[in-house]
N, C-alpha and C positions, 0 to 999 in steps of 0.2 A: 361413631355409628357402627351399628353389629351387621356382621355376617353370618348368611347362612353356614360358613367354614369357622366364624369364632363361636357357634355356638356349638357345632359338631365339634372342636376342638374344647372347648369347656367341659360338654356333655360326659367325653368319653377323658375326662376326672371323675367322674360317679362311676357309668356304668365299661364293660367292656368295646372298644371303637367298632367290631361288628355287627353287635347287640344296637348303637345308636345308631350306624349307615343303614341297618334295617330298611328305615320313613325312606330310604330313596328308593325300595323298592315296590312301595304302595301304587298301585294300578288304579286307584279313584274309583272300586267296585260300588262304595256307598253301604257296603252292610256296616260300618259305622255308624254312621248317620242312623242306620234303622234302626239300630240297636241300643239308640243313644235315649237313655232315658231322659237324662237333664235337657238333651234335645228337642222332646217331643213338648215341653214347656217351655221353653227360652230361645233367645235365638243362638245357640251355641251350636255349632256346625263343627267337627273335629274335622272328617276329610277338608273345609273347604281350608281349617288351619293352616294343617301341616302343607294343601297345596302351596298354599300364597306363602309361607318357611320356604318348600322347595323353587319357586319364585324368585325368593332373594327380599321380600316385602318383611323381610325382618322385624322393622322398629313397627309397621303395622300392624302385625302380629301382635306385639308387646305391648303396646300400647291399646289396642283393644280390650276392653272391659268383659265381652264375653269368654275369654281366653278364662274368668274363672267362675264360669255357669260349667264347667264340668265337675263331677261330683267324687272323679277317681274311682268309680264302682270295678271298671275293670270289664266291665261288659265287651265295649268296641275291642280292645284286645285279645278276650278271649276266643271273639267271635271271628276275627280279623284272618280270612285264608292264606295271607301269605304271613302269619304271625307278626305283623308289625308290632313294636311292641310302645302302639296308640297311647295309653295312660302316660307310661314311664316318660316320653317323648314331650308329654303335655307340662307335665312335673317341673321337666326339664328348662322348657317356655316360659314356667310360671317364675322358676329363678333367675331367671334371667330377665325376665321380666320384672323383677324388684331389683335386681343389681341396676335396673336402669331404670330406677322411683318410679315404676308403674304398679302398685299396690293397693286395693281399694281399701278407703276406712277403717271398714270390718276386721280386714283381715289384719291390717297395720294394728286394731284396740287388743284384737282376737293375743298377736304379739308380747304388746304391752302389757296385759294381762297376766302372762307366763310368764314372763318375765317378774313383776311387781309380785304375783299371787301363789306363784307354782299353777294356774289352773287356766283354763284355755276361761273358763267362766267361773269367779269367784262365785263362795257361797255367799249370798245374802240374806239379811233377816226373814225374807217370806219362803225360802229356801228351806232356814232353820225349821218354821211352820212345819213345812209339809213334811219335814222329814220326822220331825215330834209326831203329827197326826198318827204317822204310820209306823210308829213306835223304832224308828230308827234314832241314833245317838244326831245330836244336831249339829254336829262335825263327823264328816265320813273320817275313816282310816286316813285318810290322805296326807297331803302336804299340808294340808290347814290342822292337822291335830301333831304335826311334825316340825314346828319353827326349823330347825337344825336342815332338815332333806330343803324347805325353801334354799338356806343360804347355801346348799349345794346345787340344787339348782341354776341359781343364780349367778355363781363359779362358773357352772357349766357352761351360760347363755355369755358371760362376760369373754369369757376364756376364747371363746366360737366368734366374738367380735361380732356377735349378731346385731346387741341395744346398738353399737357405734355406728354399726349401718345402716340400721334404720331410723338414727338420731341424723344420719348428714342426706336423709333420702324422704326425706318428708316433705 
């Protein structure tokens, strides 16, 4: 079971340990919230997040599905008067939240995807279509006109032990 202290203690492996003790000094003003655009359609509440984080409702957190109705715009951050730094904090949640198989579908195929394709959304035949219509080549520059950059890629994702994590978290 996680702690609000194992994740502050994970966090600050990414960013620096002041930068993530930040969220304790969030005052619950709500210009989050206002500012939250994926808010104003879904039920994704950022303040009421990181309240129920400082809480100690950890695995609630995590295990909550709107934990990824936030869209990473950056808004509530920027907007945020004591600079919490709201997104990065969210990020933070969301890894931690697949370290403990809480991942929706999407994002787990979204994975697989990159993994298999190099591309978050493979090209497809009606793909190739539109990109013909409009006199584009029917493989972008990409990883699909590159076999070679896929299997570095793939290096990359293997090397990261990422596919094995989400091969034993499904």
């Amino acid at each position: 079971m996680s702690s609000i202290n194992e994740i502050i203690e994970y966090a600050c492996t990414i960013f620096p340990k002041e930068y993530v003790k930040a969220f304790k000094v969030c005052i619950q003003c709500g210009v989050c919230v206002g500012s939250c655009p994926s808010g104003r359609k879904t039920p994704w509440n950022v303040r009421k997040t990181l309240y129920e984080a400082r809480l100690g409702h950890i695995m609630e957190v995590l295990s909550n599905d709107n934990l990824w109705n936030c869209t990473t715009c950056y808004t509530c951050q920027e907007r945020c008067p004591l600079k919490v730094p709201i997104t990065d904090l969210v990020r933070i949640l969301r890894n931690q939240a697949i370290r403990y198989g809480y991942i929706k579908e999407a994002h787990r195929k979204v994975c697989e995807n990159l993994f298999k394709y190099g591309h978050a959304v493979p090209i497809n035949d009606e793909i190739k279509k539109i990109r013909a219509k409009l006199g584009l080549p029917e493989i972008p520059l990409t990883v699909h006109s590159y076999p070679e950059s896929l299997k570095e890629i793939q290096k990359l994702i293997e090397k990261t032990g990422f596919i094995t994590f989400m091969e034993e978290n499904k």
